[in-house]
C-alpha distance (Angstrom), angle and dihedral (degrees) to the residues before:
residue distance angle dihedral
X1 . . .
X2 3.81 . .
X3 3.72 130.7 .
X4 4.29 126.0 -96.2
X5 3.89 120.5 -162.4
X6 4.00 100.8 -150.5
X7 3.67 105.0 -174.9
X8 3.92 102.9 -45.9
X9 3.98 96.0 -25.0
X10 3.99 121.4 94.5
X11 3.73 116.0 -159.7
X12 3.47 137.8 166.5
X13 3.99 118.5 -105.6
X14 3.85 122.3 -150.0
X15 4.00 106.4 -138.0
X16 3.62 93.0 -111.4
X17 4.09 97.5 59.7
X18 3.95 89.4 64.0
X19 4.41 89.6 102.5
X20 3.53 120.2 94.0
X21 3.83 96.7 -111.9
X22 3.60 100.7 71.2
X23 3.78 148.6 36.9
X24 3.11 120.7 -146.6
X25 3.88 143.9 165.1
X26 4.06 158.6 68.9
X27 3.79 117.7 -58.4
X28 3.75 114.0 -144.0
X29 3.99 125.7 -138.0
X30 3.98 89.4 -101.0
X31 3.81 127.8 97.1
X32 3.71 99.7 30.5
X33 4.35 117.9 108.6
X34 3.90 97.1 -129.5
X35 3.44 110.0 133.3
X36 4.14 121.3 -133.7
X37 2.53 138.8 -23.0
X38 3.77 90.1 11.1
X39 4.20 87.7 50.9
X40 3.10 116.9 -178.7
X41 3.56 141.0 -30.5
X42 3.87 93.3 26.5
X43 3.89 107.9 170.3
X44 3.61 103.7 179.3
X45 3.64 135.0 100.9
X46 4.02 114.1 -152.4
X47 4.29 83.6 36.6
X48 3.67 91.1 118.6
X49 3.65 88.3 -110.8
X50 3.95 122.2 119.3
X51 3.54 116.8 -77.0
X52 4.33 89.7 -131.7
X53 3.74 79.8 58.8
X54 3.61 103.4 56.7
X55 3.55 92.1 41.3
X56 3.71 95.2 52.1
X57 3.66 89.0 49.0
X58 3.56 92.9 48.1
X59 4.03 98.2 51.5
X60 4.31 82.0 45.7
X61 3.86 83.0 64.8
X62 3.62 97.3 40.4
X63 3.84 88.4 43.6
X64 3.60 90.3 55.1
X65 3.83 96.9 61.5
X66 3.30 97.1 34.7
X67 4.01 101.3 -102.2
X68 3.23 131.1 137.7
X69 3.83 114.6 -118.0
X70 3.60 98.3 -109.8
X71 3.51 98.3 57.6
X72 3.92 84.3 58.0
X73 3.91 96.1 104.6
X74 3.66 126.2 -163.0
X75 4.09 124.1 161.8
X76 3.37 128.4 -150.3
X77 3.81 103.6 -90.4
X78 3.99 114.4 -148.2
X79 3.97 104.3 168.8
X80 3.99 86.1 -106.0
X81 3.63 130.0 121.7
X82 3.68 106.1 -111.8
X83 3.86 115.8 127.3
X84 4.27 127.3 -146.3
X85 3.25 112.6 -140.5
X86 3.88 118.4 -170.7
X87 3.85 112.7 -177.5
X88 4.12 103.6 144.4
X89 3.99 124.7 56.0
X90 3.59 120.8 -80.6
X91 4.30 109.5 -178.2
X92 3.87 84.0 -154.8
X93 3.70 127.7 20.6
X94 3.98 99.1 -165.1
X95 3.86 91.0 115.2
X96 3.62 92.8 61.3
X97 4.44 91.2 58.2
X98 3.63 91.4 87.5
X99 4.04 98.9 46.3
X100 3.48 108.6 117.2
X101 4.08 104.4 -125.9
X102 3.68 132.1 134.5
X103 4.10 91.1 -160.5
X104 3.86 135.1 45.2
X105 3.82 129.9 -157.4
X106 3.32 122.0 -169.8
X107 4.50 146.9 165.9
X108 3.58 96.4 164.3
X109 4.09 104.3 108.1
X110 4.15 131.3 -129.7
X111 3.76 90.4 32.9
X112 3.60 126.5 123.2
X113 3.78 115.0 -145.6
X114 3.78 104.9 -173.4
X115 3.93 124.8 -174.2
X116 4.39 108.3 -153.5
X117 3.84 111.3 -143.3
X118 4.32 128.3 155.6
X119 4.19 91.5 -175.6
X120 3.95 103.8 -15.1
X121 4.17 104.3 102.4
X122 4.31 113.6 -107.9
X123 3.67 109.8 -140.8
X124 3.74 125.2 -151.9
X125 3.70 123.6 -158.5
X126 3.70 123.9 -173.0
X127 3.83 132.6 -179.4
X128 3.84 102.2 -160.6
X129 3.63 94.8 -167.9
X130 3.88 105.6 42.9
X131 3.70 86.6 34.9
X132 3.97 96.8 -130.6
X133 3.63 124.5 134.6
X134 4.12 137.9 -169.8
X135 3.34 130.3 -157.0
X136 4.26 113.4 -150.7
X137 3.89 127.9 -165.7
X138 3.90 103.5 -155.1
X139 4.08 107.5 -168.1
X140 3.77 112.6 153.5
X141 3.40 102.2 -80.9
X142 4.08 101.6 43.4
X143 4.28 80.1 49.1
X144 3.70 86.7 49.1
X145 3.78 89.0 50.6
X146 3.65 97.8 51.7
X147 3.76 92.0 -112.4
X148 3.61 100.4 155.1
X149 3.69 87.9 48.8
X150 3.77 101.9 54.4
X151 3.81 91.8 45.3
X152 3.80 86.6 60.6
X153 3.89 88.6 49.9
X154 3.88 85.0 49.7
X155 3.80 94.6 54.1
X156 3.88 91.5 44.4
X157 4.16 90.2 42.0
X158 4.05 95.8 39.8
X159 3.90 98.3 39.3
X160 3.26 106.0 16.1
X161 4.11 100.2 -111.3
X162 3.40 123.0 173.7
X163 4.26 119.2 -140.7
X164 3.58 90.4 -138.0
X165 4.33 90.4 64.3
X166 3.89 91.7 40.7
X167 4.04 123.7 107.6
X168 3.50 118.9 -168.6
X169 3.79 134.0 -176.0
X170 4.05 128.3 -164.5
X171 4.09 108.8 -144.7
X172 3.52 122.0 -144.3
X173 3.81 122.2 -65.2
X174 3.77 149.5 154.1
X175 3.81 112.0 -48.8
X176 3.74 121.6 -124.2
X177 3.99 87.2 -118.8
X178 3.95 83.5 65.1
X179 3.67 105.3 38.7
X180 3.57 111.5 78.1
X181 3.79 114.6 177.3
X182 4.22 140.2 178.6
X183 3.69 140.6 -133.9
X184 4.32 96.4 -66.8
X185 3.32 89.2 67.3
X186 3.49 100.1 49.2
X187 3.48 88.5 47.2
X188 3.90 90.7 58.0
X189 3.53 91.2 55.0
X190 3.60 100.1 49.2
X191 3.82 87.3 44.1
X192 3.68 89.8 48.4
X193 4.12 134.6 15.0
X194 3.21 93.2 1.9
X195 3.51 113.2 -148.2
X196 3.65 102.4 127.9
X197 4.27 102.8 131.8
X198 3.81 80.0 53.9
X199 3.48 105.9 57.0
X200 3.54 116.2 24.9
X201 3.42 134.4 60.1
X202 3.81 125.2 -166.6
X203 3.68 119.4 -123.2
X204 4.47 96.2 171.9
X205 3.38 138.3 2.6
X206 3.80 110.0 -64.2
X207 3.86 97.4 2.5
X208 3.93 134.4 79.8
X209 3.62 149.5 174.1
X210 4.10 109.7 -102.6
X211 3.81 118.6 -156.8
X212 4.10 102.4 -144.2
X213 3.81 87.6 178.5
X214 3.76 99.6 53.2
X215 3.88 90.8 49.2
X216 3.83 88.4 52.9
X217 4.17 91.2 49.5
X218 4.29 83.7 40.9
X219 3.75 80.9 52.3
X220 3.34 100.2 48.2
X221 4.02 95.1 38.9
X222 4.13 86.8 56.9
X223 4.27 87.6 54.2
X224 3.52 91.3 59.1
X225 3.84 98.5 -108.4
X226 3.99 113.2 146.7
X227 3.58 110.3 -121.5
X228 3.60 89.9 -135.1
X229 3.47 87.6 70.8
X230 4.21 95.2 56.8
X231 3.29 123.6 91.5
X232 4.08 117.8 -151.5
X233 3.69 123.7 -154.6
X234 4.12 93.9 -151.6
X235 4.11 92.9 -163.8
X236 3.54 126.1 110.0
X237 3.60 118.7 -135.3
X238 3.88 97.3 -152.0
X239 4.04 79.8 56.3
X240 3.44 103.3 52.9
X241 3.69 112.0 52.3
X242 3.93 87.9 164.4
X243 3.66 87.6 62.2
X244 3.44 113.7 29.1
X245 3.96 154.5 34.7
X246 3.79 112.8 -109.6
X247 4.06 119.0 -166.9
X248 4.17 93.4 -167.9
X249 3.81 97.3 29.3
X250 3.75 92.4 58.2
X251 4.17 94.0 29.8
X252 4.04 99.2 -114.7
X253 4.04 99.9 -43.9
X254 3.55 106.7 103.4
X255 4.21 148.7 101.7
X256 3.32 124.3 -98.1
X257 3.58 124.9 -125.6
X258 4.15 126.5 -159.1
X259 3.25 146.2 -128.9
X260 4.11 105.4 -154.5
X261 4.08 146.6 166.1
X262 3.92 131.6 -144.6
X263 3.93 113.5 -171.0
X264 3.80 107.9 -163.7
């Protein structure tokens, strides 16, 4: 992973991206003009921040690859498990914003499908072959749902990928060491991906540490993709203030920053 400067926006490149045909990547909280505590590069409507701001933030990004803002596409994330899939045309994608979806699929080219997080873990997926890419926003309960999981399956079912050709990179989220969580969620996972003995370990009665990251790479191991082809941003974003938004480090009044895909 190493970090591009496109116009003013910084953002963090899996390996795989670096080929002319595709953009690909994890913007971080710098070159935006939000003001605190939303500085800079805040991307997310419903933030708090000022809607001007957002917007301005968002046409910087779209300026920056050479997109024009409406084809900048963002759904309305809900920590479910429903899955956008956009496989025909669409000259602007505005109508899709307010879809409730916590994944996107796409193989239509020169659109932006962008997945908002500030400590939840962005997922990339990316069929280099079929040229068809997801983006996947893995909070607790979407992990504990197998999200990441079934929108591989979708890729595979609705275009016909195969595991073997798919890359896949895991964007920078909330360590384990931060994310302290209680019975619910371990309920959810034993009621759903399972996982549990894997990724959590308990520090008192009641409460443990939950590894988001390792339930994405468990995910991804269980599709079939190699993990030599997954690229791991290792920071934690309640660690690095200077680099990231944080929801539970700064208590609900922060940016959000994105995890995204361009075909061209």
């Amino acid at each position: 992973m190493k970090t591009v400067k496109q116009g003013k926006i910084h953002y963090l490149q899996p390996s795989w991206a670096d080929r002319g045909n595709l953009l690909a990547g994890f913007t971080t909280r710098n070159g935006g003009s939000s003001r605190p505590p939303f500085n800079s590069l805040n991307l997310g409507f419903g933030s708090g921040d000022q809607l001007s701001q957002v917007e301005a933030n968002r046409a910087a990004v779209a300026r920056a690859f050479d997109l024009e803002p409406h084809l900048f596409l963002t759904v309305n994330q809900v920590h479910g498990n429903e899955i956008l899939v956009i496989d025909q045309p669409n000259p602007d994608v505005s109508h899709f914003q307010r879809v409730d979806s916590d994944a996107i699929i796409t193989n239509q080219r020169n659109l932006l499908i962008g997945i908002l997080v500030a400590d939840c873990f962005p997922v990339i997926v990316y069929d280099r072959k079929k040229h068809v890419a997801a983006v996947v926003h893995l909070g607790w309960r979407g992990a504990a749902a197998g999200l990441l999981g079934r929108t591989v399956n979708a890729m595979c079912e609705l275009f016909d990928c195969q595991p073997a050709d798919l890359c896949a990179a895991v964007g920078p989220g909330i360590g384990a060491h931060n994310y302290e969580v209680d019975r619910p969620v371990r309920d959810a996972f034993r009621q759903g991906a399972g996982q549990w003995a894997r990724i959590a370990t308990e520090v008192s009665l009641g409460h443990w540490h939950l590894d988001l990251q390792k339930s994405a790479l468990l995910q991804l191991d269980e599709a079939g993709v190699s993990r030599a082809s997954v690229d791991i941003v290792s920071d934690c974003t309640c660690c690095h203030k200077e680099t990231f938004f944080s929801y539970r480090r700064d208590e609900g009044r922060t940016g959000r920053q994105m995890g995204f895909v361009v075909l061209r």
